[in-house]
PDB file of N, CA, C and O in Angstrom:
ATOM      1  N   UNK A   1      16.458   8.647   5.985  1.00  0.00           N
ATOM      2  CA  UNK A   1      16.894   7.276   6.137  1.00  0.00           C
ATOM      3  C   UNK A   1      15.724   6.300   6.185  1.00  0.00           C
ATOM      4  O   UNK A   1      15.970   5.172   6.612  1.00  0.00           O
ATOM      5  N   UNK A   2      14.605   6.563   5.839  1.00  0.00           N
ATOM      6  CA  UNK A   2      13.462   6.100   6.158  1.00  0.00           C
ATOM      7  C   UNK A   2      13.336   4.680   5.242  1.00  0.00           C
ATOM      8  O   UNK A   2      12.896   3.594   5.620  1.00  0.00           O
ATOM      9  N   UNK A   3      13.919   5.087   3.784  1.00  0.00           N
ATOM     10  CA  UNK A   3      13.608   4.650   2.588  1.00  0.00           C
ATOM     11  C   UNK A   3      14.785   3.495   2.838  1.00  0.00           C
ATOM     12  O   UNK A   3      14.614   2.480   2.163  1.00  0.00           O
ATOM     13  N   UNK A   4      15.904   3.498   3.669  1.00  0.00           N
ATOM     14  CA  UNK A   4      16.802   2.616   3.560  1.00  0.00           C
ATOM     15  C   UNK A   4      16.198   1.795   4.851  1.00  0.00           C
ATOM     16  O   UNK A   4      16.829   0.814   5.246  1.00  0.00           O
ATOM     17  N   UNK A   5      15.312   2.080   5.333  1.00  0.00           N
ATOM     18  CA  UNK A   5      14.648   0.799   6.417  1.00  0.00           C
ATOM     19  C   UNK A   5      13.986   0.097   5.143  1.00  0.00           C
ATOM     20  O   UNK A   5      14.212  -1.072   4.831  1.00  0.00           O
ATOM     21  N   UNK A   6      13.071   1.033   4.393  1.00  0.00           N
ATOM     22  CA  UNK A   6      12.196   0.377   3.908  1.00  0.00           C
ATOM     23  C   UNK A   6      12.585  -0.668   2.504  1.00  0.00           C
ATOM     24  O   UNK A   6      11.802  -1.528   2.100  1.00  0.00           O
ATOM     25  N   UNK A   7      13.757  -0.432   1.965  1.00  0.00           N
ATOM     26  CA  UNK A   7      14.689  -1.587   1.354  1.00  0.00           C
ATOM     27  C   UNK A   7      15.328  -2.384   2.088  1.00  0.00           C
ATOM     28  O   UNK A   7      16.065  -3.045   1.356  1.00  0.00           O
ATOM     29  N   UNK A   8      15.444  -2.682   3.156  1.00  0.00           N
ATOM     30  CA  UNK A   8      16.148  -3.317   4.251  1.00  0.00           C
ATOM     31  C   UNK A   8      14.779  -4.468   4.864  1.00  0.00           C
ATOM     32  O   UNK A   8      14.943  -5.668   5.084  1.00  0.00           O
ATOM     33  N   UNK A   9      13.820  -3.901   4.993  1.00  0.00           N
ATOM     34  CA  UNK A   9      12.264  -4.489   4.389  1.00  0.00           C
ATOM     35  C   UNK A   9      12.159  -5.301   3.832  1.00  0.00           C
ATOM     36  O   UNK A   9      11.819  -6.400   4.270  1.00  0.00           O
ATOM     37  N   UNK A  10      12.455  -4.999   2.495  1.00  0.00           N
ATOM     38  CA  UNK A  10      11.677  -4.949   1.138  1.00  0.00           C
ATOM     39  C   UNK A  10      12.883  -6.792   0.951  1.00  0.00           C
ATOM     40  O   UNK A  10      12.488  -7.917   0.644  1.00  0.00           O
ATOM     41  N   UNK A  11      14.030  -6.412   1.227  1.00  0.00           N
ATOM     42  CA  UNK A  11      15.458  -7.319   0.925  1.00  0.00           C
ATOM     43  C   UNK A  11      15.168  -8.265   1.593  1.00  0.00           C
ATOM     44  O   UNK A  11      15.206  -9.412   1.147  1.00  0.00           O
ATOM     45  N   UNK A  12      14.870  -8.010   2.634  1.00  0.00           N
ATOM     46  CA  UNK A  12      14.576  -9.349   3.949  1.00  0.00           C
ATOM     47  C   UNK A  12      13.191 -10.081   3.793  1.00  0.00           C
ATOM     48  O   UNK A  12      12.987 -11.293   3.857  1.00  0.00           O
ATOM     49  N   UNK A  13      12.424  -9.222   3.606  1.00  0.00           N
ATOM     50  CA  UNK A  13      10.807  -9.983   3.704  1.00  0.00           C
ATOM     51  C   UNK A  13      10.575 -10.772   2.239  1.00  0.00           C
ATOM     52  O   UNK A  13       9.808 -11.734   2.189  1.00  0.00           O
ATOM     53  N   UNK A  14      11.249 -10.325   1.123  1.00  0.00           N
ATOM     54  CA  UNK A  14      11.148 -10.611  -0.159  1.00  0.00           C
ATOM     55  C   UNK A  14      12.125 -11.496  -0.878  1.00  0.00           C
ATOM     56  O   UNK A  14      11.853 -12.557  -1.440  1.00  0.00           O
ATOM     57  N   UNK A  15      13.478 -10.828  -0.771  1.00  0.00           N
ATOM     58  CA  UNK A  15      14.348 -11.447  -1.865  1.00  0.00           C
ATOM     59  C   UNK A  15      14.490 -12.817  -1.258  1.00  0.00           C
ATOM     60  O   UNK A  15      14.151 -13.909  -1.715  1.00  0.00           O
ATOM     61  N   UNK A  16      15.520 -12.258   0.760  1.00  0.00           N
ATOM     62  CA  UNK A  16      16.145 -13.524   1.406  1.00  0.00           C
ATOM     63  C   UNK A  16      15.017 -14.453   1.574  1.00  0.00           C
ATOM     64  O   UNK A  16      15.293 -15.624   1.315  1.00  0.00           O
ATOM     65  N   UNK A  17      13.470 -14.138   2.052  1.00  0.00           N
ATOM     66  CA  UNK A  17      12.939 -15.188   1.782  1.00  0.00           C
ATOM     67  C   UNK A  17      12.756 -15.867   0.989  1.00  0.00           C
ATOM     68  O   UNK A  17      12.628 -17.047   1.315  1.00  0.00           O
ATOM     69  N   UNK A  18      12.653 -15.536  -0.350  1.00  0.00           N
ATOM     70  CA  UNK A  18      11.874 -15.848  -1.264  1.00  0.00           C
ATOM     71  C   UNK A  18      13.213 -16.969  -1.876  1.00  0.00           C
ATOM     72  O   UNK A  18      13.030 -18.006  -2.512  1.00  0.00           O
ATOM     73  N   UNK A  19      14.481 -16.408  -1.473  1.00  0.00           N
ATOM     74  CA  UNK A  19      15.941 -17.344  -1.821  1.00  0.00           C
ATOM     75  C   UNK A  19      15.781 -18.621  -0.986  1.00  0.00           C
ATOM     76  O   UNK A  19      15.669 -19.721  -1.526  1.00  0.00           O
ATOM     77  N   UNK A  20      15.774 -18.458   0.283  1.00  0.00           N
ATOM     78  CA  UNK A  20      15.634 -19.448   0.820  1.00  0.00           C
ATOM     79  C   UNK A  20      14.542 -20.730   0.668  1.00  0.00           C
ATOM     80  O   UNK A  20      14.660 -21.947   0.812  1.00  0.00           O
ATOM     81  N   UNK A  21      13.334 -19.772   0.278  1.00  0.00           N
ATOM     82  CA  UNK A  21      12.555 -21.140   0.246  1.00  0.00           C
ATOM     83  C   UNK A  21      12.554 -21.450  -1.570  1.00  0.00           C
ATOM     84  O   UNK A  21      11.803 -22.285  -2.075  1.00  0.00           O
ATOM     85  N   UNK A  22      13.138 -20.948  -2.049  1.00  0.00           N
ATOM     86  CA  UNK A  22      13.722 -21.616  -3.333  1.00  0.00           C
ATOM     87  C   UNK A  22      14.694 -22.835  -3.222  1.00  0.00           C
ATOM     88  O   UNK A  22      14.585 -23.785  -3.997  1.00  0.00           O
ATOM     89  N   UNK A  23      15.600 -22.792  -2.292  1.00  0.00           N
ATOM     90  CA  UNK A  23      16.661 -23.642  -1.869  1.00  0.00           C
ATOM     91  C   UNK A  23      15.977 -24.707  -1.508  1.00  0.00           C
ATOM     92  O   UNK A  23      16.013 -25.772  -2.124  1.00  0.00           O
ATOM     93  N   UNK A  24      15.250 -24.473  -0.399  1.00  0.00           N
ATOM     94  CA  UNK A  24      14.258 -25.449   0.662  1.00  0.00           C
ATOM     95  C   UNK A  24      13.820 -26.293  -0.752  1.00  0.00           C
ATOM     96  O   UNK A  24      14.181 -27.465  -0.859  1.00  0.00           O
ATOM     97  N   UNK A  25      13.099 -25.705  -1.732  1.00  0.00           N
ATOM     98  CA  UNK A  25      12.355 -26.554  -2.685  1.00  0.00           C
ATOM     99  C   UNK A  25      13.248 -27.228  -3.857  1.00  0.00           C
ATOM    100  O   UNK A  25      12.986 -28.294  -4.414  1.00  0.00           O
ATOM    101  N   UNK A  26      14.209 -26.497  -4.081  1.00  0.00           N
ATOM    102  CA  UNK A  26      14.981 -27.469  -4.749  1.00  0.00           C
ATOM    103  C   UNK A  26      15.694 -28.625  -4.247  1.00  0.00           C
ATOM    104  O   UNK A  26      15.918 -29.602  -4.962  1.00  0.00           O
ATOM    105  N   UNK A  27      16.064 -28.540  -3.011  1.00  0.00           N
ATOM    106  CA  UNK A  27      16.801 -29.592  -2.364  1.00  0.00           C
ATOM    107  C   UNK A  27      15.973 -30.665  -1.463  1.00  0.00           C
ATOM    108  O   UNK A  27      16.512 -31.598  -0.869  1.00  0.00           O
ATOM    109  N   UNK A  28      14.544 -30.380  -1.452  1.00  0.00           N
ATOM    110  CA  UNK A  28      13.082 -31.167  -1.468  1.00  0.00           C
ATOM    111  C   UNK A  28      13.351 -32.043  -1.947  1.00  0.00           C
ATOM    112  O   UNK A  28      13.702 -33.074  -1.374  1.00  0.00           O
ATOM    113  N   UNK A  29      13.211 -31.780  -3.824  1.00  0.00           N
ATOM    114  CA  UNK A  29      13.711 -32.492  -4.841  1.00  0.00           C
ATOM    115  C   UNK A  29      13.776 -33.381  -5.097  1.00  0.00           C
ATOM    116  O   UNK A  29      13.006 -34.145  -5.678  1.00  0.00           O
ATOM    117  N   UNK A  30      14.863 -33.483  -4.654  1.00  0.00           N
ATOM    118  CA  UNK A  30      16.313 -33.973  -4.830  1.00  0.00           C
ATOM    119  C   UNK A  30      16.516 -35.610  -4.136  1.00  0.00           C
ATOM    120  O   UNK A  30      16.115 -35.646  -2.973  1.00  0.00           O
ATOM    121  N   UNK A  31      16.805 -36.314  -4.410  1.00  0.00           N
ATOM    122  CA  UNK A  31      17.342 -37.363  -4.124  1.00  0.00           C
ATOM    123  C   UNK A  31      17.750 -37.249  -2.857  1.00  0.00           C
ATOM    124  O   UNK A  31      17.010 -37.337  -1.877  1.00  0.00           O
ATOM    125  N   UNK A  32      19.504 -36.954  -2.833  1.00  0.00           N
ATOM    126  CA  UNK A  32      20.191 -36.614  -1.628  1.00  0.00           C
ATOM    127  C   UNK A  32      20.448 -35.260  -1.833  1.00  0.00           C
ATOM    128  O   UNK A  32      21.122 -34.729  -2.715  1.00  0.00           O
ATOM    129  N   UNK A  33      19.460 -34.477  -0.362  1.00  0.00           N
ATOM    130  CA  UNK A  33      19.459 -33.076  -0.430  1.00  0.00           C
ATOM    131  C   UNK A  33      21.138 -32.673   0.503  1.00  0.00           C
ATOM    132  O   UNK A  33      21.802 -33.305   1.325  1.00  0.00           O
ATOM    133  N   UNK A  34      21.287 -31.408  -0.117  1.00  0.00           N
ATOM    134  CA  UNK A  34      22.706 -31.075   0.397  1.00  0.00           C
ATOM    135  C   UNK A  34      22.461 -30.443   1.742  1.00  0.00           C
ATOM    136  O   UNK A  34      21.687 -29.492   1.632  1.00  0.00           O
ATOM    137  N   UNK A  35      23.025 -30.743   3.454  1.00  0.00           N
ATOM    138  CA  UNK A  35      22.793 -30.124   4.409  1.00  0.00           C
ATOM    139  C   UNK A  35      23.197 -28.704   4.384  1.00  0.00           C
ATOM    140  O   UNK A  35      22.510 -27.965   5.090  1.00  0.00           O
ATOM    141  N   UNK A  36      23.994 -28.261   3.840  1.00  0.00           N
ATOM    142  CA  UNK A  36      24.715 -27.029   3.871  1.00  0.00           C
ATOM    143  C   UNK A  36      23.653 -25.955   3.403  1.00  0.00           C
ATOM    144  O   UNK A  36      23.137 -25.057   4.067  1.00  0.00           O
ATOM    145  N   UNK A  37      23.439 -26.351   1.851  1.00  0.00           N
ATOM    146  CA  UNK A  37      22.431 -25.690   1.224  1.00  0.00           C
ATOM    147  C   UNK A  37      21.057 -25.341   2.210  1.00  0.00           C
ATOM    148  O   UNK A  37      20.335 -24.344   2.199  1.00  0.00           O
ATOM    149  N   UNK A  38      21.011 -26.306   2.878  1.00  0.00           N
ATOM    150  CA  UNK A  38      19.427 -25.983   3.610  1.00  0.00           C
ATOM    151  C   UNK A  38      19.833 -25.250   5.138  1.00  0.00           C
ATOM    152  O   UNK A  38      18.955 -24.915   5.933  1.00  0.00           O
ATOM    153  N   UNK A  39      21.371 -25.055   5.414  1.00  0.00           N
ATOM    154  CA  UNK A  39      21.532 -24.503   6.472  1.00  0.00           C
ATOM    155  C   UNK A  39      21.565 -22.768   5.902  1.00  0.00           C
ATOM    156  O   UNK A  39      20.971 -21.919   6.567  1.00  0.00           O
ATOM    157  N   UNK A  40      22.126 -22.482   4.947  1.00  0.00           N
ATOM    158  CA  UNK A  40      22.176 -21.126   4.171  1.00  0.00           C
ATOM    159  C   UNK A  40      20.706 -20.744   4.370  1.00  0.00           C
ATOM    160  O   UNK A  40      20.159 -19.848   5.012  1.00  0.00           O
ATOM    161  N   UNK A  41      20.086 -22.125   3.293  1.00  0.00           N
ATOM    162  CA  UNK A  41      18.301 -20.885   3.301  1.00  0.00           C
ATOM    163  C   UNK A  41      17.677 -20.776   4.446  1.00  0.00           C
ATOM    164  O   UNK A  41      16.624 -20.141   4.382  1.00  0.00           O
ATOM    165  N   UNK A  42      17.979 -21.190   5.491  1.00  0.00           N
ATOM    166  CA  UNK A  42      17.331 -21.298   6.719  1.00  0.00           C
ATOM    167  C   UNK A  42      18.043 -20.232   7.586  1.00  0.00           C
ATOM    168  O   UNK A  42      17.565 -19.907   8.672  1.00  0.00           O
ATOM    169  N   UNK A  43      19.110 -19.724   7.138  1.00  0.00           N
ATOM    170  CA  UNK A  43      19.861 -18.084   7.323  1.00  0.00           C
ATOM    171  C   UNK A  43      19.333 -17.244   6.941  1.00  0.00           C
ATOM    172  O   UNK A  43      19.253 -16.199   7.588  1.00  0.00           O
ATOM    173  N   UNK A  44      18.723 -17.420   5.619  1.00  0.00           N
ATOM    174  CA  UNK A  44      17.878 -16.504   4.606  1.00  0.00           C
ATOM    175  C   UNK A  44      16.577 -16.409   5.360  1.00  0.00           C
ATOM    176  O   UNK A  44      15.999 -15.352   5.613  1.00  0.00           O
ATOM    177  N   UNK A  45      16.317 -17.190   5.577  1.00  0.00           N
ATOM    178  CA  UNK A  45      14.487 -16.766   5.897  1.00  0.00           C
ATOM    179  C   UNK A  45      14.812 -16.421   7.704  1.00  0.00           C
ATOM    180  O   UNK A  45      14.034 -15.678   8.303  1.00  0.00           O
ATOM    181  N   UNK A  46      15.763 -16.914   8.274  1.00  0.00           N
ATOM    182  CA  UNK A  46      16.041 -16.343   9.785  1.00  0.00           C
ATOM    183  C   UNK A  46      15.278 -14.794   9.677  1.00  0.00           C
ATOM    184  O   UNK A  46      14.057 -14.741   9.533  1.00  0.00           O
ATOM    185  N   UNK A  47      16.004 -13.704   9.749  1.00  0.00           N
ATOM    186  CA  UNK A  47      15.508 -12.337   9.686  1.00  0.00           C
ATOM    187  C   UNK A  47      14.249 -11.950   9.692  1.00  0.00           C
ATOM    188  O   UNK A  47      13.769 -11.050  10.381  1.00  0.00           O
ATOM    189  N   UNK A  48      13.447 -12.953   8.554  1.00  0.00           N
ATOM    190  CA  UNK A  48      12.254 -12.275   8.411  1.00  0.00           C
ATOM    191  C   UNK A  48      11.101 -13.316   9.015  1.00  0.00           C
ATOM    192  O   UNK A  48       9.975 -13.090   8.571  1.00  0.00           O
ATOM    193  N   UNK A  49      11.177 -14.126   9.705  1.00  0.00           N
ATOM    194  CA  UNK A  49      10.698 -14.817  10.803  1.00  0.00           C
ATOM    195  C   UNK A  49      10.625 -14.281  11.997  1.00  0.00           C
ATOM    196  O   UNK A  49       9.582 -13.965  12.570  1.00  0.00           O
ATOM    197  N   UNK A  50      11.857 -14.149  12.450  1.00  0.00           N
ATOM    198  CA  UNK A  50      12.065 -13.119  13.649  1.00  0.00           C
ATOM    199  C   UNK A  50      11.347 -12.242  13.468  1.00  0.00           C
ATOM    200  O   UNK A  50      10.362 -12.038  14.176  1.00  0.00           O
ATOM    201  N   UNK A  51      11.715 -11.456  12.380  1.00  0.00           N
ATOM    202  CA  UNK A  51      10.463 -10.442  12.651  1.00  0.00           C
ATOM    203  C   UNK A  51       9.148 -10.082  12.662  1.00  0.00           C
ATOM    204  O   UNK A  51       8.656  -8.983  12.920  1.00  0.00           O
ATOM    205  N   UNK A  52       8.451 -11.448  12.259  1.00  0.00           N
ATOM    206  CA  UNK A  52       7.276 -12.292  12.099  1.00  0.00           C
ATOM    207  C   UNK A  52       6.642 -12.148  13.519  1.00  0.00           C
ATOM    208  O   UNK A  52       5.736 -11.501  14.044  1.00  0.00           O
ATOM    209  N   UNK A  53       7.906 -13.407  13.998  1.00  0.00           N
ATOM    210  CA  UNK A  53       7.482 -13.545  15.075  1.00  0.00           C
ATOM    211  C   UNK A  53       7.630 -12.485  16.552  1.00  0.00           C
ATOM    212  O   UNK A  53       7.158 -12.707  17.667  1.00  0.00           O
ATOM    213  N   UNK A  54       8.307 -11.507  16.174  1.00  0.00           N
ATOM    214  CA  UNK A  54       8.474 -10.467  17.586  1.00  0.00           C
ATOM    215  C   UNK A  54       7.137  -9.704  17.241  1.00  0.00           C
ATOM    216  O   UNK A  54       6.496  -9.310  18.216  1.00  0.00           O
ATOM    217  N   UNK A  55       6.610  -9.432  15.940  1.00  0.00           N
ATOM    218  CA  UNK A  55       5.416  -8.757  15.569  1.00  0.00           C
ATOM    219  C   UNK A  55       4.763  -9.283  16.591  1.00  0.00           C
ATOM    220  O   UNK A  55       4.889  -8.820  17.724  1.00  0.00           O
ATOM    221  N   UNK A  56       3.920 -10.400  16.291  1.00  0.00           N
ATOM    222  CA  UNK A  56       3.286 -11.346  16.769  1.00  0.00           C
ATOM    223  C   UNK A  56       3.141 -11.319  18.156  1.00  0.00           C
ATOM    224  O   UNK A  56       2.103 -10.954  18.710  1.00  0.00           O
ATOM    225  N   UNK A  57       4.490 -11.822  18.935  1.00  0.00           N
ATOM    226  CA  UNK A  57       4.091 -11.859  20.750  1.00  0.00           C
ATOM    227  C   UNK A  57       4.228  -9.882  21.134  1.00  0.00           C
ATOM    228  O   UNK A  57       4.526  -9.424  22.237  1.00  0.00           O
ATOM    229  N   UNK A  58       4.040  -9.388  20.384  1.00  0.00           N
ATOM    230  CA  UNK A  58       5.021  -8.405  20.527  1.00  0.00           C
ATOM    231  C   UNK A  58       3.144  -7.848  20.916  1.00  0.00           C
ATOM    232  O   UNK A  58       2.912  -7.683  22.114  1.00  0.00           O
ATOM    233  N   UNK A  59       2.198  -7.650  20.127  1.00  0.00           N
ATOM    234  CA  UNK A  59       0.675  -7.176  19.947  1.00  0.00           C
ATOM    235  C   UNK A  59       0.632  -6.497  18.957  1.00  0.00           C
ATOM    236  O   UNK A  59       1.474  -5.611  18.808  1.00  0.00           O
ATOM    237  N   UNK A  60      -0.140  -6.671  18.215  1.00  0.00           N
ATOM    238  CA  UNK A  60      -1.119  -5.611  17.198  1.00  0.00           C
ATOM    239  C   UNK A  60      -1.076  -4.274  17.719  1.00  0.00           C
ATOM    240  O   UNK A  60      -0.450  -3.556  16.940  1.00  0.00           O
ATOM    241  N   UNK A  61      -1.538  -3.588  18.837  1.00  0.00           N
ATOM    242  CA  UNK A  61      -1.405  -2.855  19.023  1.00  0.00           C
ATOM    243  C   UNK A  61      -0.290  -1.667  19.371  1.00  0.00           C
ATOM    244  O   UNK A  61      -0.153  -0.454  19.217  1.00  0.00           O
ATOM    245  N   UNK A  62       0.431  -2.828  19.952  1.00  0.00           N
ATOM    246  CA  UNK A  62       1.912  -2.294  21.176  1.00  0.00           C
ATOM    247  C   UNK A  62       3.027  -1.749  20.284  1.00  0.00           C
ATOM    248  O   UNK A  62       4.043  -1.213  20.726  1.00  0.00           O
ATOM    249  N   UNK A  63       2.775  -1.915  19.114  1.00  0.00           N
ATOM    250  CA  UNK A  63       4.175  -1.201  18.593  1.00  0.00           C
ATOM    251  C   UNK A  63       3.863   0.453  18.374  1.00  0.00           C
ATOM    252  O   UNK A  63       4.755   1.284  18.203  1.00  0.00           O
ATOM    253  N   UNK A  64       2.901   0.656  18.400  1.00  0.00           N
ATOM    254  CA  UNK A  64       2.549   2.246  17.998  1.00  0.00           C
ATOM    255  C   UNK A  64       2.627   2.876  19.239  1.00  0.00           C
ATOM    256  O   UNK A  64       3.243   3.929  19.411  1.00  0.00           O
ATOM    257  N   UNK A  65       1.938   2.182  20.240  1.00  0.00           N
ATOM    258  CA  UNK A  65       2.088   2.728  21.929  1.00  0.00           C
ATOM    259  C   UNK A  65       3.520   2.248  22.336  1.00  0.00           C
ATOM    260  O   UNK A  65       3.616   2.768  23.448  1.00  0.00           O
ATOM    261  N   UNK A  66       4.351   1.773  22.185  1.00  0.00           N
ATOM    262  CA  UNK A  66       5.691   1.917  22.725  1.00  0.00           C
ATOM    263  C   UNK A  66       6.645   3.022  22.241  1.00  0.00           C
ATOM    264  O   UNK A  66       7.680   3.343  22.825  1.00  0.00           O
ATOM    265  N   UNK A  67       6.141   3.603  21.025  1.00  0.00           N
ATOM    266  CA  UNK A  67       7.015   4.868  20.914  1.00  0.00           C
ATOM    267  C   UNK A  67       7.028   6.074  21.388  1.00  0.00           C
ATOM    268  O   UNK A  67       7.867   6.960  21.230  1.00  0.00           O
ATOM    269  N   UNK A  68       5.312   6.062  22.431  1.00  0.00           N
ATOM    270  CA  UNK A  68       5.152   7.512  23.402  1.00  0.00           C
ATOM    271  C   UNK A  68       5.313   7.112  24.817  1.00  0.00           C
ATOM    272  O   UNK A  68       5.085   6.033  25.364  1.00  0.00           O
ATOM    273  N   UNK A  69       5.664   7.997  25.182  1.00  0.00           N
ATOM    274  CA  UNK A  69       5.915   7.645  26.521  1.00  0.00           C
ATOM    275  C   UNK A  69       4.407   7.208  27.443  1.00  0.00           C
ATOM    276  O   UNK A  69       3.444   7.500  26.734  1.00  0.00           O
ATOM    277  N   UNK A  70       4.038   6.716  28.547  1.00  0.00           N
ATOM    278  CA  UNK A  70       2.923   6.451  29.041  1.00  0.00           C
ATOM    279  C   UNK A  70       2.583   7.804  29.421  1.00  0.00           C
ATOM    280  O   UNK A  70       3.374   8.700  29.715  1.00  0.00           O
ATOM    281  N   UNK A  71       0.802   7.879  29.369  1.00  0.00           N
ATOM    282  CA  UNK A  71       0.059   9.258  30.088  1.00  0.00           C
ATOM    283  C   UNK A  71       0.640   8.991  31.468  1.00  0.00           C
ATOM    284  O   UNK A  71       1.138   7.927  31.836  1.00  0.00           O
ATOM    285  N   UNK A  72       0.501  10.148  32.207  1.00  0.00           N
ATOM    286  CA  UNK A  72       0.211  10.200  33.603  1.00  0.00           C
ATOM    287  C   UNK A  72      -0.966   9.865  33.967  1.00  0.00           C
ATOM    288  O   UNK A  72      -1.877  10.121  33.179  1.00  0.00           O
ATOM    289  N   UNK A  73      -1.197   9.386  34.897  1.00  0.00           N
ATOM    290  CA  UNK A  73      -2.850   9.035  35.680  1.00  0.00           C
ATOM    291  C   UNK A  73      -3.892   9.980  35.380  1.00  0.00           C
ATOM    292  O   UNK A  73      -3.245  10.549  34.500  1.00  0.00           O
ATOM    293  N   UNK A  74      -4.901  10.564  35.394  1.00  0.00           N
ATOM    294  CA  UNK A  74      -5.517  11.545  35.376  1.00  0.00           C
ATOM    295  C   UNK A  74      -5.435  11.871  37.136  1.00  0.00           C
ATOM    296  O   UNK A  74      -4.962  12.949  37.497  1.00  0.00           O
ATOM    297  N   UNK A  75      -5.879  10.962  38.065  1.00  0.00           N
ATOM    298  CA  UNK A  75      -5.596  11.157  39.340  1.00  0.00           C
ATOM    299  C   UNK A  75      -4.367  11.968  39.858  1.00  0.00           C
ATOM    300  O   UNK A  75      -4.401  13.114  40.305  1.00  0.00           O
ATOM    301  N   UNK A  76      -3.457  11.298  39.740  1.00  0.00           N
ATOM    302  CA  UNK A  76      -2.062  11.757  40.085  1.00  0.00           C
ATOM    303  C   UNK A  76      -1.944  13.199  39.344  1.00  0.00           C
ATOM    304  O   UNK A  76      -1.320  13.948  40.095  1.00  0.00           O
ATOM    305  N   UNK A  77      -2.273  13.780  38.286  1.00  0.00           N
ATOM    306  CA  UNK A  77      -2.019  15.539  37.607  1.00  0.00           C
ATOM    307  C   UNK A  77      -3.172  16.352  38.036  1.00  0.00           C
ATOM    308  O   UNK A  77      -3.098  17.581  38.039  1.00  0.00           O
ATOM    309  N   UNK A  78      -4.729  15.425  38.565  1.00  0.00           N
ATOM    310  CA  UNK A  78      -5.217  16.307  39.746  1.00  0.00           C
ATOM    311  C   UNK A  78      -4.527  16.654  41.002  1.00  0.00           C
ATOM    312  O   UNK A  78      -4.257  17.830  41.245  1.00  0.00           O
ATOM    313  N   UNK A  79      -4.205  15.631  41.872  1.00  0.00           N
ATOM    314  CA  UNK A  79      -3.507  15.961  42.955  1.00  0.00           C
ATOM    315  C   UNK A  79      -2.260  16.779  42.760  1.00  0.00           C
ATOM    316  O   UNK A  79      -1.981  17.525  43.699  1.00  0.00           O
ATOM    317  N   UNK A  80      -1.611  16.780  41.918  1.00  0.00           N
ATOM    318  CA  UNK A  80      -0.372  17.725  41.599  1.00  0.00           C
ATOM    319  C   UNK A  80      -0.818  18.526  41.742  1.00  0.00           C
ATOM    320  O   UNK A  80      -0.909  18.904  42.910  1.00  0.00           O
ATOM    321  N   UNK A  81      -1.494  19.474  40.510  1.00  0.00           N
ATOM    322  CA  UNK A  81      -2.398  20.565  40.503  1.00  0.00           C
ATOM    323  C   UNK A  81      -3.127  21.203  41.379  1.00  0.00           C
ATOM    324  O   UNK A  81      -3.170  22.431  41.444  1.00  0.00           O
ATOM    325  N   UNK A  82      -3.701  20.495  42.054  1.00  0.00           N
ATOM    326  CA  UNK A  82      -4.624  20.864  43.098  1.00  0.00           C
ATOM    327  C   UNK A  82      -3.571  21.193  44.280  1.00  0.00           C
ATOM    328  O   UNK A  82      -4.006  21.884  45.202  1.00  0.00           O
ATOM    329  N   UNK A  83      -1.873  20.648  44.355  1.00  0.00           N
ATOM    330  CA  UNK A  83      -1.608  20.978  45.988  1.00  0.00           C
ATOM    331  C   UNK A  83      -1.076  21.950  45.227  1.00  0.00           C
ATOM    332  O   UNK A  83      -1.563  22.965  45.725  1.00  0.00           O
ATOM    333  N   UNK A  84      -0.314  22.322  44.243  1.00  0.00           N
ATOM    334  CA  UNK A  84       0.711  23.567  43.372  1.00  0.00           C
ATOM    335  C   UNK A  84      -0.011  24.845  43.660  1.00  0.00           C
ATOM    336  O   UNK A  84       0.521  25.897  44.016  1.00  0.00           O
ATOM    337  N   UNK A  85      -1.757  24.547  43.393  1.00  0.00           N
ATOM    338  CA  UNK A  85      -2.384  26.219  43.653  1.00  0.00           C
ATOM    339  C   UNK A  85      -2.268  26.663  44.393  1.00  0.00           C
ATOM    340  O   UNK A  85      -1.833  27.809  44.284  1.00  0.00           O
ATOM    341  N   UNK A  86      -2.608  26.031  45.976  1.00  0.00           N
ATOM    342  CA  UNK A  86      -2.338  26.396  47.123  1.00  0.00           C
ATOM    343  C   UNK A  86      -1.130  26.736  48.096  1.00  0.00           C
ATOM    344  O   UNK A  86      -0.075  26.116  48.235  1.00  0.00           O
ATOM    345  N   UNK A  87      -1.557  27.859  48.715  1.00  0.00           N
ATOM    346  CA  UNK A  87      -0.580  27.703  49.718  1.00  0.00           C
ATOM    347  C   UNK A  87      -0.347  27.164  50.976  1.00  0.00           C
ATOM    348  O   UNK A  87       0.457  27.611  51.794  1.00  0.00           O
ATOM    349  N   UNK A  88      -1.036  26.235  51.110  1.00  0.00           N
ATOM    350  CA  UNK A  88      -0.780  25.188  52.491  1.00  0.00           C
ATOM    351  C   UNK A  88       0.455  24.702  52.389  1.00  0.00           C
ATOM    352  O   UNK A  88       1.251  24.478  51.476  1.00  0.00           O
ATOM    353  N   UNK A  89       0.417  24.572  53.789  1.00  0.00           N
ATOM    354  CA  UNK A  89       2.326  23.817  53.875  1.00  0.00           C
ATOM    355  C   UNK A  89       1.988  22.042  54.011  1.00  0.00           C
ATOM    356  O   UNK A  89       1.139  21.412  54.642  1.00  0.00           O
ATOM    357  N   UNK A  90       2.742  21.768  53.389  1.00  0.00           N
ATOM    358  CA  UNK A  90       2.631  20.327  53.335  1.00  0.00           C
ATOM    359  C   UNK A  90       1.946  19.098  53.485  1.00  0.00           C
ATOM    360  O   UNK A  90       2.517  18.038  53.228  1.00  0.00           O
TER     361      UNK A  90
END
């Protein structure tokens, strides 16, 4: 299913934008631009803004580190370790 993200991509970042700001520029134009028309392309380019912008506040980095879970401390899997060997009581 990988390939149907990556047309889902490809549709949003490309076509709907690329529709919308076709609209935007024809109705520039224009004398008296049509409101409707510029509410559609501004539907069109919605999607791939959003996803612009969640990139963005979101970090450069943080999307690759949000899909593993966090390390444990190094501290905290010493102390585990270290009371598990022993047999002291508590």
């Amino acid at each position: 299913m990988k390939w149907l993200s990556i047309l889902w991509q490809l549709v949003r970042d490309v076509m709907l934008t690329g529709y919308g700001m076709w609209v935007i520029w024809s109705q520039v134009q224009r004398p008296d631009p049509n409101g409707a028309l510029l509410a559609v392309a501004l539907v069109c380019i919605a999607p791939a803004a959003r996803s612009a912008v969640t990139t963005v506040l979101s970090g450069a980095g943080s999307s690759s580190e949000s899909s593993h879970p966090p390390a444990e401390p190094p501290s905290a899997s010493l102390h585990a370790s270290s009371s598990e060997g022993t047999d002291e009581p508590g």
